[in-house]
TIDREN-117503 format. One record per residue (C-alpha): x, y, z. Coordinates in nm, 3 decimals. Layout:
! TIDREN-117503
        px        py        pz
         X         Y         Z
...
This chain:
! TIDREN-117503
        px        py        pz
     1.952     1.934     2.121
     1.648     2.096     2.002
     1.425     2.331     2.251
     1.133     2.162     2.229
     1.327     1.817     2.325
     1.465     2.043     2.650
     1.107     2.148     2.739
     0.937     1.840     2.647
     0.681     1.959     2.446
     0.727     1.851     2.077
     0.578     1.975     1.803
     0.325     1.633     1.790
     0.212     1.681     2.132
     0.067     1.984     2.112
    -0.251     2.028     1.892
    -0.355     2.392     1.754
    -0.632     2.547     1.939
    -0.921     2.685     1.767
    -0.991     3.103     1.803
    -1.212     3.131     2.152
    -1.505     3.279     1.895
    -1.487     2.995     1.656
    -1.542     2.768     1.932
    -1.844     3.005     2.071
    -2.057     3.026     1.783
    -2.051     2.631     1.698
    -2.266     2.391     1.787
    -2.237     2.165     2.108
    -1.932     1.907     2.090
    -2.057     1.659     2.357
    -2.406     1.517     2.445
    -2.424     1.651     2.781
    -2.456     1.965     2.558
    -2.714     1.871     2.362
    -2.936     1.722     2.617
    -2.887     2.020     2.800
    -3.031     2.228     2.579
    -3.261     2.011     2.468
    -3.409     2.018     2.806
    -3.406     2.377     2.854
    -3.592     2.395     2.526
    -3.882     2.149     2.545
    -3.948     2.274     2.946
    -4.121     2.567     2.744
    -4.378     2.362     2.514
    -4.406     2.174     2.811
    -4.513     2.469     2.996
    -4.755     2.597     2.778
    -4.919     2.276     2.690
    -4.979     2.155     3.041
    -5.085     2.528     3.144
    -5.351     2.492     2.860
    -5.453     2.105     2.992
    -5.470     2.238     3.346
    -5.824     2.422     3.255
    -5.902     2.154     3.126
    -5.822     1.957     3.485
    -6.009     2.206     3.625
    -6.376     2.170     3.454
    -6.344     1.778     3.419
    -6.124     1.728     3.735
    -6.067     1.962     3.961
    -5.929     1.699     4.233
    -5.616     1.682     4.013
    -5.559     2.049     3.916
    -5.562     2.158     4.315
    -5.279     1.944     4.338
    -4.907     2.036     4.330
    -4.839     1.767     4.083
    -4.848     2.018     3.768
    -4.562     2.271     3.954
    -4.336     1.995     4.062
    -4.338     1.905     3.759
    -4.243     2.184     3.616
    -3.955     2.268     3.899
    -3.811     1.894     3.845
    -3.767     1.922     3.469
    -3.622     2.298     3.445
    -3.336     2.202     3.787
    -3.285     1.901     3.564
    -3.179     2.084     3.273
    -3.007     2.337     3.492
    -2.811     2.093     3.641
    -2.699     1.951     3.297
    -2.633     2.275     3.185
    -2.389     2.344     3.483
    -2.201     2.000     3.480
    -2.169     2.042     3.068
    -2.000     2.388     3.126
    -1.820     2.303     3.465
    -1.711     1.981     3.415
    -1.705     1.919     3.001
    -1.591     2.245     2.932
    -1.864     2.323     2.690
    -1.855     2.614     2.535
    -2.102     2.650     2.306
    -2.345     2.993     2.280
    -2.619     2.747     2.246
    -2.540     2.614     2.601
    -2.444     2.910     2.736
    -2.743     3.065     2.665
    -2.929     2.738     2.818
    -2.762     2.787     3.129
    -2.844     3.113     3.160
    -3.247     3.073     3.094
    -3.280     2.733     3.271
    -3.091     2.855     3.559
    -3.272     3.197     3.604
    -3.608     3.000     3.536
    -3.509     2.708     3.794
    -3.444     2.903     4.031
    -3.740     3.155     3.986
    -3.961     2.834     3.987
    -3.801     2.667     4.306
    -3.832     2.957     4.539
    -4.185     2.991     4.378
    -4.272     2.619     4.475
    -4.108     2.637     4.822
    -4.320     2.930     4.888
    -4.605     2.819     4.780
    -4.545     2.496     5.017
    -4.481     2.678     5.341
    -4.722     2.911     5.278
    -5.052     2.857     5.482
    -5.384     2.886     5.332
    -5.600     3.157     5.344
């Protein structure tokens, strides 16, 4: 009797692992991945753009731009992609630098922008 027949693990069972930094530097393998960093990604055009429309809000109408529409927003899409970012590490085992370095920015950024919106909510006026 071979080993491998003692152990139970033969030879066909077992698949060859890639090196840990060939696995880093590749793309995303699922599309949890991808959508997570295609969120994290598009929150900043998204961010400048509706920045630049909010003066415009506030010249044609300012009823709108005094509203915290614009910041939730903002807060909802970046947790969003935070969120993905997590469960595609956590739970798919993504390992990609691309996500990685999504989950990083998008949860430094959520956060920063939550605690920024929370604030600004129980904050009184004046």
């Amino acid at each position: 009797m071979s080993r491998t027949s003692v152990e139970g693990n033969s030879p066909a069972q077992s698949s060859p692992r890639k090196p840990a930094a060939g696995r880093f530097w590749a793309l995303p393998k699922t599309a949890l991945g991808w959508w997570a960093f295609a969120l994290t990604v598009a929150f900043f055009p998204l961010f400048l753009t509706v920045t630049r429309a909010t003066g415009w809000f506030l010249v044609h109408a300012p009823f709108f731009a005094d509203t915290p529409f614009f910041p939730a927003l903002f807060v909802v899409f970046i947790d969003a992609a935070a969120v993905l970012n997590v469960v595609s590490v956590v739970r798919n085992r993504e390992r990609s630098a691309l996500v990685i370095l999504a989950l990083i920015v998008s949860v430094a950024v959520g956060l920063f922008a939550t605690v920024f919106l929370v604030g600004e909510a129980f904050t009184p006026p004046g």
